[in-house]
C-alpha positions in Angstrom: 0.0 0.0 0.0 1.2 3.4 -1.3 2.3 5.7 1.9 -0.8 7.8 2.7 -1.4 11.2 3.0 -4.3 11.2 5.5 -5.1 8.4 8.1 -8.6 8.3 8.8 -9.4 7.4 12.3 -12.7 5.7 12.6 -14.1 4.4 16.2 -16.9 2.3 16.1 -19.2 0.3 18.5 -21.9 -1.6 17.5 -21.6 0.0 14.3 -22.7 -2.9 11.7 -25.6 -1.1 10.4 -23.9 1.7 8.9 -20.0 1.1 9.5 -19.9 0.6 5.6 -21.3 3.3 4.3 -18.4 5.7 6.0 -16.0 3.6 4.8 -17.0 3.4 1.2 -16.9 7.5 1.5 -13.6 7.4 3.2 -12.5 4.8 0.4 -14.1 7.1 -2.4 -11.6 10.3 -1.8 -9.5 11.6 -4.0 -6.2 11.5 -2.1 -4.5 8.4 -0.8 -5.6 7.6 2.4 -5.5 4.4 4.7 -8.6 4.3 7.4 -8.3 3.1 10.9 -11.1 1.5 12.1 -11.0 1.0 15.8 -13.4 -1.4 17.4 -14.3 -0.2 21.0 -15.4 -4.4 21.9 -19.0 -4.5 19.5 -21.1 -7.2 19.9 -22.6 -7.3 16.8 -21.8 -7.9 13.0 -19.5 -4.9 13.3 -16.0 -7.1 12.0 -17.7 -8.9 9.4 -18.8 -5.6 7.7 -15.2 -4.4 8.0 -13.9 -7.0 6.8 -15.5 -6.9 3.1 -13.6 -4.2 2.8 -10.1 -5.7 3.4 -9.1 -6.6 -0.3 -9.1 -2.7 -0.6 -5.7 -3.1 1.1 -6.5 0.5 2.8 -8.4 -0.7 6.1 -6.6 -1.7 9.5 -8.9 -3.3 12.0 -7.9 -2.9 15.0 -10.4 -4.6 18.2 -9.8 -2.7 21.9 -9.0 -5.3 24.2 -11.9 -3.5 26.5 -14.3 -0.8 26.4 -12.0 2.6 26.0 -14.8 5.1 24.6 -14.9 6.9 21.8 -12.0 9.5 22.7 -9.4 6.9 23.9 -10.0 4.7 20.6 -9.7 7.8 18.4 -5.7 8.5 20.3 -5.3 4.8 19.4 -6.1 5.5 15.8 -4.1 9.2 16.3 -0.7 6.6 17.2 -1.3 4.0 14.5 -1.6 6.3 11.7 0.9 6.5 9.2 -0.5 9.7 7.3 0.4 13.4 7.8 -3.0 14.1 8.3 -5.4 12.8 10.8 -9.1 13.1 10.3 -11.9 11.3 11.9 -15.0 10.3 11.1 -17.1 8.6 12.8 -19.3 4.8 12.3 -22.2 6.4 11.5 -21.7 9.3 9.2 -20.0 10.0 6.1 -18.8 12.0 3.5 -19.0 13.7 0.0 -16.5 13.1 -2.3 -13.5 15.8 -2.6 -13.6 16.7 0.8 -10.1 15.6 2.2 -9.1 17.1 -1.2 -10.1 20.8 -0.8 -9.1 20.3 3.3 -5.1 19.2 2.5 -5.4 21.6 -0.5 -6.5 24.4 2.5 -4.1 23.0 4.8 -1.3 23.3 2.2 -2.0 27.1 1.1 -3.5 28.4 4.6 -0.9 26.8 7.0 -4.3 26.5 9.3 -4.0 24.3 12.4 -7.6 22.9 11.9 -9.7 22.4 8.3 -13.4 21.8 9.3 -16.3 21.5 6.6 -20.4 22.4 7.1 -22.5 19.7 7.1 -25.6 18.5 6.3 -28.0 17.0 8.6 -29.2 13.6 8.3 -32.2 11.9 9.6 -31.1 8.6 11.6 -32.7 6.1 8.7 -30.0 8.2 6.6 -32.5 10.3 4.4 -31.6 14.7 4.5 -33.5 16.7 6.5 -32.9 19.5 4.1 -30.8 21.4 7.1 -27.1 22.7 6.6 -25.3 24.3 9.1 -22.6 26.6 7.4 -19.3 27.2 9.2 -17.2 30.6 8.7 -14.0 30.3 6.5 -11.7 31.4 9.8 -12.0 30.6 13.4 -10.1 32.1 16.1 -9.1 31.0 19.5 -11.7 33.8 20.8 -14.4 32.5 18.8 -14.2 29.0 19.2 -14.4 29.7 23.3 -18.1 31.6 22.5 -18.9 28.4 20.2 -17.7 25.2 19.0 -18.8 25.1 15.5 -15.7 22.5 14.5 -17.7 19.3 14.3 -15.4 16.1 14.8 -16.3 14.4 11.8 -15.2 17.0 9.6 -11.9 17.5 11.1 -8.2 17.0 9.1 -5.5 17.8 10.8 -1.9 17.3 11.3 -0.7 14.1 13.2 2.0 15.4 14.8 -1.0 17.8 16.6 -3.7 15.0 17.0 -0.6 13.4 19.2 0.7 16.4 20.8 -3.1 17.3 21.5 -5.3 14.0 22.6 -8.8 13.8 23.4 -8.8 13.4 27.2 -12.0 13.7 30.1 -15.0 11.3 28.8 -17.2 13.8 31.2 -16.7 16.4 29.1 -16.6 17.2 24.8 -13.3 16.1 24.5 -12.6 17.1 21.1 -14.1 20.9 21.6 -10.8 20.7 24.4 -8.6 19.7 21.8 -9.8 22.3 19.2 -9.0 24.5 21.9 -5.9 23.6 23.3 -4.4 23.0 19.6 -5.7 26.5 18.8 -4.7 28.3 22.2 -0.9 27.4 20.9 -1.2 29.7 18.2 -2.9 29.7 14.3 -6.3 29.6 13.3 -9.2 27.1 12.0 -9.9 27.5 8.3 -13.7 25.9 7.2 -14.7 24.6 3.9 -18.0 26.4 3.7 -19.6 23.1 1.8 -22.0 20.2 2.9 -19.0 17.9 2.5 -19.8 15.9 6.2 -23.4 14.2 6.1 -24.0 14.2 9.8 -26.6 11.8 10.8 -29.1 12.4 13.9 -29.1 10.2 16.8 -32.5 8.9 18.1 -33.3 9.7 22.1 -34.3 12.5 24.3 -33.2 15.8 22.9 -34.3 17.4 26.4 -32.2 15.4 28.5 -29.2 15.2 26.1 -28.9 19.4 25.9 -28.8 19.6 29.8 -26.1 17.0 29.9 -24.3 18.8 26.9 -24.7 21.6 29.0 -23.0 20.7 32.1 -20.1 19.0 29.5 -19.5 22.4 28.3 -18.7 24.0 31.4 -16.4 21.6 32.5 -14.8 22.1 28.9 -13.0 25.9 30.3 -12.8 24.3 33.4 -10.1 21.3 32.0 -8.5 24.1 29.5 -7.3 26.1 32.9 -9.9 28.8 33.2 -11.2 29.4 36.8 -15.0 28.7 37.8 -15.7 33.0 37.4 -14.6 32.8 33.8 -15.9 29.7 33.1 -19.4 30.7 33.6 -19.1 33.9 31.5 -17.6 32.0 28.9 -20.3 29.1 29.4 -23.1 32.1 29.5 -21.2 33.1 26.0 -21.9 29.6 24.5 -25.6 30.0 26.1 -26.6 32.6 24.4 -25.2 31.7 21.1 -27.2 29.2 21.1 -30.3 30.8 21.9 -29.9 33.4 19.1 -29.1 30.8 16.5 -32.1 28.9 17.5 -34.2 31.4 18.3 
C-alpha cells in the first residue's frame, strides 16, 4: 500500500448497520488515504462488515481489548496512523466526495492548524432533513471559546498535533478541548463552507441530552485552565449563542 497522506481514524461500536457506508466515503476520496477502524469491543456484526472491505488493502482493524470510549479509541487510531494528516469520522456518518481534497489543498495554502467543513443533517434512517449548518471560513481561538462550530467528523489535521493534543475527560466534549488547546498554541481554523460531512441524527431525548451537553460544556473551560468565574461567562457566551441561533 502506497504511503498515505491522511489516516482516517474511525471508532466504532456496535456500528454494523452503517460502518460501511463511512468507509466506502472514506474509500471514495480523491487522495490516498488508509482508514483506521477502531473497534471499541462491539457485539454485533461490526468485524464482518469491516472485513468486506479488506481486499481494498486500505483498512486496519484494529479490536480494543476493553471498552476505551470513543475519545481513547480515536488516540489509538491518532498513534497508529501513518498519514500526515489525521481526520476522523465517525461509524455512523459519512462524507461527499473531494472533501479531504479541498481540506489538504486548504491546509497546504492556509498553513491553518484545523480544516473543518459544514454539514448536512441527516435523519437517523439516513434520508436529509434538508438542514445545513454553514461554518465561517476562519476561526479564532476567541471564537471558538463563545462556540464550538468544529464538528469532529469533519476535522483534518496534522498528526503530529492530533498526538501532541489527545482527546482526554470522557465527562466532558473532549474534542471541543482539543480544538482548543491546539488552537490556544497559536494559528487559526480554516472551514470549507460546503455540505461535504453528512452528519446523521441520533435517536433519544433531545431534552435530556442538551442539559447534559450543557453541564459537559462547562467543564470544557474548566479542563482548558480557566477558573469557575470565567468559566461561567464564557459558558453564558456559549448560552446565548445558542439561543440566538435557534431562536
Amino acid at each position: 500500500m502506497e504511503k498515505p497522506l491522511v489516516s482516517v481514524v474511525m471508532p466504532v461500536y456496535n456500528g454494523e448497520r452503517y460502518i460501511g457506508k463511512a468507509i466506502e466515503s472514506a474509500l471514495g476520496q480523491e487522495v490516498p488515504v488508509e482508514v483506521l477502524v477502531i473497534d471499541d469491543c462491539s457485539a454485533d456484526g461490526t468485524e464482518l462488515a469491516v472485513m468486506k472491505y479488506m481486499d481494498s488493502g486500505k483498512i486496519r482493524y484494529i479490536r480494543n481489548e476493553q471498552n476505551m470510549g470513543a475519545a481513547r479509541s480515536r488516540n489509538r487510531g491518532v498513534k497508529e496512523a501513518r498519514g500526515k494528516y489525521i481526520a476522523f469520522l465517525d461509524a455512523d456518518d459519512w462524507w461527499g466526495k473531494g472533501k479531504l481534497k479541498a481540506q489538504t489543498e486548504v491546509m497546504e495554502q492556509t498553513g491553518c492548524a484545523i480544516c473543518s467543513t459544514g454539514r448536512e443533517l441527516m435523519t437517523p434512517d439516513g434520508r436529509t432533513t434538508g438542514k445545513y449548518i454553514p461554518v465561517k471560513e476562519r476561526i479564532t481561538y476567541r471564537e471558538l471559546l463563545k462556540h464550538n462550530s468544529i464538528n469532529c467528523s469533519s476535522v483534518l489535521l496534522r498528526r503530529e498535533d492530533a498526538l501532541a493534543f489527545p482527546m482526554e475527560h470522557d465527562d466532558s466534549h473532549e474534542d471541543y478541548i482539543t480544538w482548543l488547546r491546539i488552537l490556544g498554541k497559536g494559528g487559526f481554523a480554516a472551514g470549507i463552507n460546503r455540505p461535504y460531512l453528512k452528519y446523521r441524527l441520533s435517536e433519544g431525548g433531545k431534552s435530556r441530552n442538551k442539559l447534559k451537553s450543557a453541564a459537559m460544556t462547562y467543564q470544557v473551560y474548566r479542563y482548558v485552565g480557566y477558573g469557575p468565574l470565567k468559566s461561567l461567562f464564557f459558558f453564558v457566551s456559549y448560552a446565548l449563542h445558542g439561543i440566538w441561533k435557534y431562536r
